[in-house]
C-alpha positions in Angstrom: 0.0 0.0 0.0 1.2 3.6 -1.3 2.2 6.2 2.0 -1.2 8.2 1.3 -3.5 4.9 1.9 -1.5 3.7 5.1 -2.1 7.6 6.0 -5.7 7.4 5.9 -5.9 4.1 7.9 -3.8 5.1 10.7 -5.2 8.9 10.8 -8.9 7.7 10.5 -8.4 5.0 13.0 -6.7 7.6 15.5 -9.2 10.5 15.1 -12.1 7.3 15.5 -10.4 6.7 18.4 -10.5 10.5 19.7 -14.0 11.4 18.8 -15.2 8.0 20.7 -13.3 8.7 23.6 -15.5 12.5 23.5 -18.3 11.0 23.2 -17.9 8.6 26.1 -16.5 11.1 28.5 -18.6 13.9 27.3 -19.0 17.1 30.0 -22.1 16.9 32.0 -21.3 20.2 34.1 -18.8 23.5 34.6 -16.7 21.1 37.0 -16.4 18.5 34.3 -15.8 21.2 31.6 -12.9 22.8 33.4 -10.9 20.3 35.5 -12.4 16.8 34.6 -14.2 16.7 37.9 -11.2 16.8 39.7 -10.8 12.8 39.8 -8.5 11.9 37.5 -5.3 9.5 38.3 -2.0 10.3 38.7 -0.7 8.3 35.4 -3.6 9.1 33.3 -3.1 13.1 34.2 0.9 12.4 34.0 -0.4 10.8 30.5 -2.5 13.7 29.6 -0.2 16.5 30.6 3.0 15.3 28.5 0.6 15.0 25.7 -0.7 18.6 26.1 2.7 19.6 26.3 4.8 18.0 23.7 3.0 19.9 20.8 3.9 20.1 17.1 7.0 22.3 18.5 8.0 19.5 20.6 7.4 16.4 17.9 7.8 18.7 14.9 9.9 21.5 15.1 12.4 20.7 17.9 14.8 18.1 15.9 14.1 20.0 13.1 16.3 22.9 15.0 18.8 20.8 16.4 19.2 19.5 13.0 20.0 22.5 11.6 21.0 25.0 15.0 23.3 21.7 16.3 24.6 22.4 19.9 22.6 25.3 20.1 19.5 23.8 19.8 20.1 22.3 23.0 18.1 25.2 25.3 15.2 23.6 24.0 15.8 20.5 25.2 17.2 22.2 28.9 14.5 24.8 29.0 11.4 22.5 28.3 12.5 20.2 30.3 14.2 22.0 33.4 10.9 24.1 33.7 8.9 20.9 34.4 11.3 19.9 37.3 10.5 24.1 38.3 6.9 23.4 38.2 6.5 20.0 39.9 7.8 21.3 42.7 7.6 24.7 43.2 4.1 25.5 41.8 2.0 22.3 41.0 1.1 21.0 44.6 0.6 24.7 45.9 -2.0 25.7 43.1 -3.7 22.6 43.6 -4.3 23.1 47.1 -5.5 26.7 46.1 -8.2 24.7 44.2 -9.4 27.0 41.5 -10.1 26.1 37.9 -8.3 28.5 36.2 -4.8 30.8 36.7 -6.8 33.9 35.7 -9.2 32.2 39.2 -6.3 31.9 41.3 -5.0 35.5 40.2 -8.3 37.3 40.9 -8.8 36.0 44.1 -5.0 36.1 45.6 -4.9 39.1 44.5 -8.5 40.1 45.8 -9.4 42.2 42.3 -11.2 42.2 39.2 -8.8 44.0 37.6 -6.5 41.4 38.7 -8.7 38.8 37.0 -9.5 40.8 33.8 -5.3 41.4 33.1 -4.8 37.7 34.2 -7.4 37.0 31.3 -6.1 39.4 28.8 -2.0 37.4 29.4 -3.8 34.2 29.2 -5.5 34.6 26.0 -2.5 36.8 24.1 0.2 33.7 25.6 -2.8 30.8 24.3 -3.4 32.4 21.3 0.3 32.5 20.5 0.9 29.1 21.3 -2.3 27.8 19.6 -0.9 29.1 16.1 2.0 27.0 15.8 -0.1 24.2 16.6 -2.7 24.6 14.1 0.1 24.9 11.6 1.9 22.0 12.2 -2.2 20.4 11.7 -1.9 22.2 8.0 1.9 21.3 7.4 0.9 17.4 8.0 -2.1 18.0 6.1 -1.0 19.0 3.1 1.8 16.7 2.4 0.3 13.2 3.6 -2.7 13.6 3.2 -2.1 15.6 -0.1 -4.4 18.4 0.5 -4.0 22.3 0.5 -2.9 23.4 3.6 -6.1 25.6 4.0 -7.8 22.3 3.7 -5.5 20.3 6.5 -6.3 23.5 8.9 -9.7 23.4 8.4 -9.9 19.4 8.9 -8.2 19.6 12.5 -10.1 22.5 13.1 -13.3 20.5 12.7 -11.8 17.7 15.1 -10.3 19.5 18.1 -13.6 21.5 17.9 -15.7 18.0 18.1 -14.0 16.9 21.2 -13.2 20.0 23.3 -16.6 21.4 22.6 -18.3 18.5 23.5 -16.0 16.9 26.0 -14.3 20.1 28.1 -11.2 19.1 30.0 -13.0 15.8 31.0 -13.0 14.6 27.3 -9.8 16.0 26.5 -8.3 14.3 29.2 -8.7 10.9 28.5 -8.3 11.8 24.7 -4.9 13.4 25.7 -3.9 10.1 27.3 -4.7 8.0 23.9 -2.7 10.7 21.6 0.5 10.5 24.4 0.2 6.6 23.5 0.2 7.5 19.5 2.6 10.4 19.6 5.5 8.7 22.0 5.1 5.2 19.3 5.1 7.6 16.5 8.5 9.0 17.2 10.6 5.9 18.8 9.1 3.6 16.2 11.2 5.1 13.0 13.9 6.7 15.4 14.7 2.9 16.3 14.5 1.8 13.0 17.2 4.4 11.8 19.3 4.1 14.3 19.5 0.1 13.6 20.4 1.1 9.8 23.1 3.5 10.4 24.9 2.3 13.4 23.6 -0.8 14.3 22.3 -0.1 17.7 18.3 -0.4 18.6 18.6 2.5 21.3 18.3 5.9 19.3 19.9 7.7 22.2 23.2 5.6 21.9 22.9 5.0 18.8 23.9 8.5 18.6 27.1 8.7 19.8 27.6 4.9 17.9 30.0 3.9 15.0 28.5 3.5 11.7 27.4 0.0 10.5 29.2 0.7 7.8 32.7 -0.6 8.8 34.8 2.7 8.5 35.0 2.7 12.4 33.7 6.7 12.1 31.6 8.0 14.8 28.1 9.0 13.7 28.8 12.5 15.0 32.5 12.7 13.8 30.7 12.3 10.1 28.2 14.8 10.6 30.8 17.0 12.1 33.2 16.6 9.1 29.9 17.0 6.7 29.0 20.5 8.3 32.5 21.8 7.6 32.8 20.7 4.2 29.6 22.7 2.9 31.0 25.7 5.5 28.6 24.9 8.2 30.1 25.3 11.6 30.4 22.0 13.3 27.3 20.7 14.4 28.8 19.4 17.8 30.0 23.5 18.4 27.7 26.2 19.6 27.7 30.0 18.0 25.0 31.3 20.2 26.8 33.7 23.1 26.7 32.2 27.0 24.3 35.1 27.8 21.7 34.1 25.1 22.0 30.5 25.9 21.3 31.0 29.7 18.6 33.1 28.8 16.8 31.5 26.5 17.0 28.5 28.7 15.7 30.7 31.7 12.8 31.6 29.6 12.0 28.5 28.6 12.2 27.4 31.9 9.6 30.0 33.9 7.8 30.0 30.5 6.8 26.1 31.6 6.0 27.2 34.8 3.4 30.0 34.4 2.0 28.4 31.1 -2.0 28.1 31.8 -2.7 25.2 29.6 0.2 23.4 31.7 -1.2 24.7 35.1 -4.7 23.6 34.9 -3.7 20.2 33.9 -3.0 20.1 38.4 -6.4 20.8 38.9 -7.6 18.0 37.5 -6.6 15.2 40.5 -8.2 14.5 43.9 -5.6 15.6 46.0 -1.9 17.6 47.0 0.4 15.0 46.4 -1.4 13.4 43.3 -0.4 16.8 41.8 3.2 15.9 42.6 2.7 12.2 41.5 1.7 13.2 38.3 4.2 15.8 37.7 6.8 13.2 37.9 5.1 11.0 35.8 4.8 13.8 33.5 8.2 14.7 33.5 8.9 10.7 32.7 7.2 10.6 29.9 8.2 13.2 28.2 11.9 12.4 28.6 11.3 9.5 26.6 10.8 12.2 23.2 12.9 14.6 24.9 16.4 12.1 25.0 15.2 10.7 21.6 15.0 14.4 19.5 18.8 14.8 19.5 19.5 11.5 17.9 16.7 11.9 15.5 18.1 15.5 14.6 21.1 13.6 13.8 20.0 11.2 12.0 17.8 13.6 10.2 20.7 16.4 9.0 23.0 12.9 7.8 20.6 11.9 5.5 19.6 14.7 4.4 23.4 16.0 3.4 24.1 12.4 2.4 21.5 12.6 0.0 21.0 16.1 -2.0 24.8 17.7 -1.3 25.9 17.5 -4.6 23.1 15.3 -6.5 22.0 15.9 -10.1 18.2 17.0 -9.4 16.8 14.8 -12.2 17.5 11.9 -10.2 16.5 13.1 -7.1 14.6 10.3 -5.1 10.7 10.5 -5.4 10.7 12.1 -1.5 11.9 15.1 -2.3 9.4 16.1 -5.2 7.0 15.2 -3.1 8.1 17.6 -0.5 8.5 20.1 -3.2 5.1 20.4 -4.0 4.5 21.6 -0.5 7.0 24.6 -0.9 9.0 23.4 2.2 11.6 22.5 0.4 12.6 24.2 -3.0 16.1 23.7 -5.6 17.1 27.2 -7.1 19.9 25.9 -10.1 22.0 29.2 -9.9 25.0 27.9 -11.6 22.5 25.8 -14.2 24.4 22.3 -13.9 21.4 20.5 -12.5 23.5 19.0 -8.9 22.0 20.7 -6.0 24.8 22.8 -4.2 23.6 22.5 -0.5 26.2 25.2 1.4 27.0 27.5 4.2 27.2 30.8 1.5 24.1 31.8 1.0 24.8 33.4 -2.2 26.1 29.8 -3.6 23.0 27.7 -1.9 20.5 26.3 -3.6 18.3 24.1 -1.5 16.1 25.8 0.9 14.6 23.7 3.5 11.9 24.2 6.2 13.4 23.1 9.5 9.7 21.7 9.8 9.7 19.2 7.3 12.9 16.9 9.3 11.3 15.0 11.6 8.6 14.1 8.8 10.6 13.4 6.0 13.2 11.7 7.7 11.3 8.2 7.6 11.3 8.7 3.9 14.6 9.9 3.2 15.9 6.7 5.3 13.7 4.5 2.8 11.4 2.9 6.0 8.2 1.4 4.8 5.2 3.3 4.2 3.5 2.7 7.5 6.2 4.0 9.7 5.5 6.9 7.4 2.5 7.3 8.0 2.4 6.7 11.4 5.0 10.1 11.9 1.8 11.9 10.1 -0.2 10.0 12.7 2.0 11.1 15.8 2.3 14.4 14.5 -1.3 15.1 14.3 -2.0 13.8 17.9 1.0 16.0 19.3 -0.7 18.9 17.7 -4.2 18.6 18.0 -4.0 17.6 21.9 -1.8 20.8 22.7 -4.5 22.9 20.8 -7.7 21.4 22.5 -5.9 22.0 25.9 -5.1 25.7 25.0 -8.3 26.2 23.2 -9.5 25.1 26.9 -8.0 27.5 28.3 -9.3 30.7 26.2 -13.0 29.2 26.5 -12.7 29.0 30.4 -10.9 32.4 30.6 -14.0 33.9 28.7 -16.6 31.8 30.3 -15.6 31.6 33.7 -13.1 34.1 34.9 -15.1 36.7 32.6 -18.4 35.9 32.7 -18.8 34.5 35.7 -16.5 36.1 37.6 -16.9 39.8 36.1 -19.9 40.3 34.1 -22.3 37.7 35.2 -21.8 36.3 38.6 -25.8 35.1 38.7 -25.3 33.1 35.7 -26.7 29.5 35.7 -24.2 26.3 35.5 -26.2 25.2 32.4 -25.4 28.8 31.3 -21.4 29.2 31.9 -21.0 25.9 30.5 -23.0 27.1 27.0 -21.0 29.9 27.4 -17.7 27.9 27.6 -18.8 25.6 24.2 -19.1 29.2 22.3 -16.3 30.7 23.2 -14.3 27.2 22.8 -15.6 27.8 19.4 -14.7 31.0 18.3 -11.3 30.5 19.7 -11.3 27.5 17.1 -12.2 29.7 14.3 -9.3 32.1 15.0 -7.1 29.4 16.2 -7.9 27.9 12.2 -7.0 31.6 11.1 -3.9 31.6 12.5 -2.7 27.9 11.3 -3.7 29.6 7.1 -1.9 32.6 7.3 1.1 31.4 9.8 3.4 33.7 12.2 6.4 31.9 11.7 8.2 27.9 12.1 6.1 26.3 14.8 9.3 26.1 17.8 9.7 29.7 16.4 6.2 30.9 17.4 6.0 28.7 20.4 9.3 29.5 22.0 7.9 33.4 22.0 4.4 32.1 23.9 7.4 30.8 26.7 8.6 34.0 26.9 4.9 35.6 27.4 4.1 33.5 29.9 7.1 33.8 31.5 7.0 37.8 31.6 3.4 37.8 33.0 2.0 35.1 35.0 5.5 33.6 36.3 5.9 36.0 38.7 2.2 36.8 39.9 2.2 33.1 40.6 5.4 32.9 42.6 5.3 36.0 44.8 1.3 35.1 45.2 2.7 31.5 47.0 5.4 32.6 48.6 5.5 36.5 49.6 1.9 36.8 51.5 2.5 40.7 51.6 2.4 40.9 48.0 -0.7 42.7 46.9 -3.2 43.6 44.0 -1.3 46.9 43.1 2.2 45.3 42.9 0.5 42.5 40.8 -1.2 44.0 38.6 1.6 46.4 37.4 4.5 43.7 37.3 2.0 41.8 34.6 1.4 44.4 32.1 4.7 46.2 32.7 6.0 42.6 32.1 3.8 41.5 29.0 4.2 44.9 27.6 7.7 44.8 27.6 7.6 41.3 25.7 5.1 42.1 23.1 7.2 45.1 22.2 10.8 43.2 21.9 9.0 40.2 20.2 7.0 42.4 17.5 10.5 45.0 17.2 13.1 42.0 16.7 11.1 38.9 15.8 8.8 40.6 12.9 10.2 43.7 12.5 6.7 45.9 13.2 8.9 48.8 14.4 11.3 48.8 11.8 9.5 49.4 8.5 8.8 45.8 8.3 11.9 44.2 8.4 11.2 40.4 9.3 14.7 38.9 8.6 16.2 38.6 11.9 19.1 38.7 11.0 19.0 42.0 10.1 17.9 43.1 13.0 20.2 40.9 15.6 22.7 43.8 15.4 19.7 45.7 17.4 19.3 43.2 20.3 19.2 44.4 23.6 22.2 42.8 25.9 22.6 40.3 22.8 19.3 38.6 24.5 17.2 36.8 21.2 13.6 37.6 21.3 13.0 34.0 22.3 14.9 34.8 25.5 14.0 38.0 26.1 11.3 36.8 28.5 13.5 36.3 31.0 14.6 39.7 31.3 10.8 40.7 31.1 10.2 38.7 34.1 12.8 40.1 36.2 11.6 43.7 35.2 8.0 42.0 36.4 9.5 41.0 39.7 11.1 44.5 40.2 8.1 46.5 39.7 5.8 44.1 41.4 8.0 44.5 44.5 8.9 48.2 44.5 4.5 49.0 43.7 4.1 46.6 46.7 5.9 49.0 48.9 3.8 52.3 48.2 0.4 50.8 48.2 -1.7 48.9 50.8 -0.9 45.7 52.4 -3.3 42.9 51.3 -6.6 42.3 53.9 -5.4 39.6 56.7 -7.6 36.9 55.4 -5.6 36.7 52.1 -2.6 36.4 54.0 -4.2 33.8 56.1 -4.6 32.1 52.7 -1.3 32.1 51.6 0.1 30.4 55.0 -2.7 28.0 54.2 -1.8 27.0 50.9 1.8 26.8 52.3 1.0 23.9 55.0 2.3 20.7 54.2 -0.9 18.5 53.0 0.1 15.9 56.1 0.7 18.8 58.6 -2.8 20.3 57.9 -4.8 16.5 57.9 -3.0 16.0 61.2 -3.9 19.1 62.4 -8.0 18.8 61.0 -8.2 15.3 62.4 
């Protein structure tokens, strides 16, 4: 069977699978809409939250940066990562005890304002919204190249199906739909990972495989090669980093506190019965995604070989059937500039003459490695599960934000539960429609986009949620101000350096690097928004009114060790 059939098998049978898990767990009330009525496992929400994190940046986009960004690809791997350990235990078991549904729910009412709320609503939707459009691109980008459809088309398809099951299901469906997509997405990736690693070195384990010899009897390290391939076409070596120690660490840091204050992520500790099953499933979170997160570095590598390996130098005309393929989708394109038919893949970019989308790596490199056509097709399986279960948990998020932290919270407070939860459906909707929006007329890459949603959520809600745990004087004023000082400050580096809105429209970064503040990259900019968050939160905090005693009484609450405070209530 041709890669297109297998495609539709495996992609009907998985999106079967999704809409009958809906259905079957479909919402009855708000409780169920928002946090699954709060009785879900520790494994199936560790299941369910490394799913709704490792998006189409994480199964997409990362390798495909490593494979071309090498060593410095690696903050991706430390920031995504690291920030899990952050929020397992500094944030996960405290906001659970809190008990809201929502950040926007814990901000209002720590910091005892609607204003609070509304801002807290306002960070949520711009950081969801961000996110959610590298998602619903990836959906278009599988789209249109398996299942040989415009990408307009593929957008509009997922669009249909996350709709189905986050309208109809809430967090309860998504949940449990979450926990099948982890199973397709992590089989997905380690499936043709393994299998390449076997054909090039030999060894089953794509992590040592890695750093293996090739099977090929030259007694040449798989990296050594790659290495000596860079430098050859003038690439730097792939094992050495360019990016400065200052960007690195930042970028990192961003990544990091980015994790920790995203709301998609947060609500996911909402979800289970008690304190520690918050922690339990934090770990088992963090588990499970180390499984793709150790296996993307090895699959970059294998990636960037074969790709070198295969068009450096190659007369186009007998360029393997893979590659035309590709072509049609306009992610990766041969310009003859020297008219001798071989592709000249180089460093100089006035020489080049292959363009390729960092997206199209992870995807293509079953093909280029000549697996069989299911493994194929099962990468366009695991790449639409990894996307669509990110966007139904941020698309969660911006229907909650609107329905309950909005409506019920602000506008409406009388409102019926039959009411917030219709209200919830529509506005899970609408944020579908401009979710779809966003995936035909795309921002950027997918890691690209995503990476700048870190750095929003890391500006605004990161500290709001720390210094509301841990610094009981903090108070409405200090909050309020250290989040849209802090957002602002983003939005205005990420829209100056990353697209150029400032500067007559310049959107080639490189152009504008020159221009970086510090030599910080928009993508870890956040971090220095954050701290500017922190300052002014703190220095408000000491001209205004301390907070009333009962907040603060909540605070040393939330602080108790679970076991402390069930000795003390029995």
């Amino acid at each position: 069977m041709t890669v297109q059939t297998w495609t539709y098998i495996l992609v009907g049978i998985t999106f079967t699978l999704y809409i009958g898990i809906a259905i079957w767990s479909r919402a009855g009330s708000t409780k169920e809409f928002y946090v699954a009525g709060g009785g879900v496992s520790p494994l199936a929400n560790g299941m369910a939250t490394a799913a709704d994190w490792m998006s189409a940046a994480s199964f997409i986009s990362m390798a495909g940066i490593i494979a071309f960004a090498g060593y410095d690809g690696s903050v991706y791997l430390m920031g995504w990562t690291g920030g899990y350990v952050l929020l397992a235990l500094l944030l996960a078991p405290y906001l659970r005890k809190f008990g809201k549904f929502t950040v926007p729910d814990f901000i209002g009412d720590r910091y005892y304002s609607k204003t609070a709320r509304i801002v807290a609503v306002i960070c949520a939707l711009i950081v969801s919204f961000t996110y959610v459009a590298g998602q619903m691109r990836g959906v278009g980008l599988v789209f249109s190249r398996f299942l040989e459809v415009d990408i307009d088309t593929g957008v509009i398809i997922g669009m249909i199906i996350v709709l189905f099951y986050a309208v109809l299901g809430g967090m309860k469906g998504i949940t449990y739909t979450q926990v099948a997509q982890y199973c397709v997405l992590i089989f997905a990736f380690m499936v043709p990972a393994i299998f390449i690693s076997i054909q090039m070195t030999g060894n089953p384990i794509p992590q040592l495989g890695m750093g293996s010899t090739l099977n090929d009897g030259s007694g040449v390290y798989l990296l050594d090669k790659l290495d000596g391939l860079s430098t050859e076409l003038g690439f730097t070596e792939y094992t050495n980093g360019s990016k400065s120690m200052t960007d690195v660490f930042m970028i990192t840091l961003a990544l990091m506190v980015g994790t920790a204050g995203l709301p998609h992520v947060i609500v996911r500790f909402f979800t289970v019965k008690r304190v520690k099953d918050a922690r339990k499933s934090a770990g088992w979170a963090l588990l499970l995604i180390a499984i793709l997160y150790t296996t993307a570095p090895a699959v970059s590598v294998f990636a960037r070989t074969n790709l070198i390996d295969t068009v450096s130098n190659q007369e186009y005309s007998k360029m393997p059937e893979w590659f035309k393929t590709w072509e049609k989708t306009k992610l990766i394109s041969f310009d003859d500039k020297n008219g001798d038919g071989r592709i000249q893949y180089v460093a100089d970019a006035t020489k080049n003459e292959l363009t390729v989308d960092r997206d199209i790596m992870v995807l293509a490199n079953p093909e280029i490695a000549k697996l069989p056509a299911w493994v194929i097709a099962l990468v366009a399986a695991g790449a639409l599960a990894a996307a669509l279960s990110t966007a139904a948990g941020l698309l969660l998020v911006i229907s909650s934000s609107v329905s309950h932290d909005l409506i019920k919270k602000v506008f409406n407070p009388n409102i019926s539960d039959k009411g917030e939860l219709m209200a919830a459906r529509l506005s899970a909707v609408v944020a579908v429609v401009i979710a779809g929006y966003f995936g035909i007329n795309p921002p950027g890459f997918v890691a690209a986009v995503v990476a700048l949603a870190f750095g929003l959520a890391a500006a605004s809600f990161f500290p709001a949620i720390v210094l509301g745990i841990f610094y009981k004087k903090m108070n409405k004023e200090g909050a309020i101000a250290g989040m849209v000082i802090g957002i602002s400050l983003m939005l205005f580096y990420m829209l100056k350096f990353k697209f150029g809105i400032f500067d007559g429209g310049k959107t080639i970064v490189a152009s504008l690097q020159k221009d970086w503040w510090f030599g910080i990259s928009p993508e870890g900019f956040g971090s220095v928004a954050m701290l500017v968050n922190f300052a002014v939160s703190i220095l408000i905090m000491q001209f205004t009114p301390a907070p009333p005693k009962n907040v603060q009484e909540i605070v040393e609450d939330i602080r108790i060790p679970s076991g402390a405070g069930e000795a003390v209530d029995h």
